[in-house]
N, C-alpha and C positions, 0 to 999 in steps of 0.2 A: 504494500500500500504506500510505503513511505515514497517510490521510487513512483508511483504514479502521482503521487500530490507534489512532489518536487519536479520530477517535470512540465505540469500546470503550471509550475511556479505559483501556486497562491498557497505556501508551507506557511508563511507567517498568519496568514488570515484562519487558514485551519489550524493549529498551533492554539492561538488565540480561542478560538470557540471553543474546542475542546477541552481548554482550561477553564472558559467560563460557566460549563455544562457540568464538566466532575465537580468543580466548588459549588455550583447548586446543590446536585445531587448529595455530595459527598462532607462539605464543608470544608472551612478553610486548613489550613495545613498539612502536613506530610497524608499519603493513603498507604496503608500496607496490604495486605494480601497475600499469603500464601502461595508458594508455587514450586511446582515440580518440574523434573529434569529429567529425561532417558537418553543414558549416553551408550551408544554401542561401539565397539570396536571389531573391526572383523578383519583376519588376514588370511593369507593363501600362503 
């Protein structure tokens, strides 16, 4: 996604909303969340 809003070039305007949307929803300061990781390794 990042690679299609920076090619629009409007990453700051999106940027922008997006921050104004989680601080509605979310309120102001740091958001944490949880998250997981699957790393595989494979050789021959």
């Amino acid at each position: 996604m990042r690679a299609a809003i920076e090619e629009r070039g409007d990453g700051p305007a999106v940027r922008a909303t997006v921050i104004e949307e989680m601080t509605a929803r979310l309120g102001p300061g740091p958001v944490t969340a949880p998250m997981a990781a699957y790393v595989f390794r494979a050789a021959a």
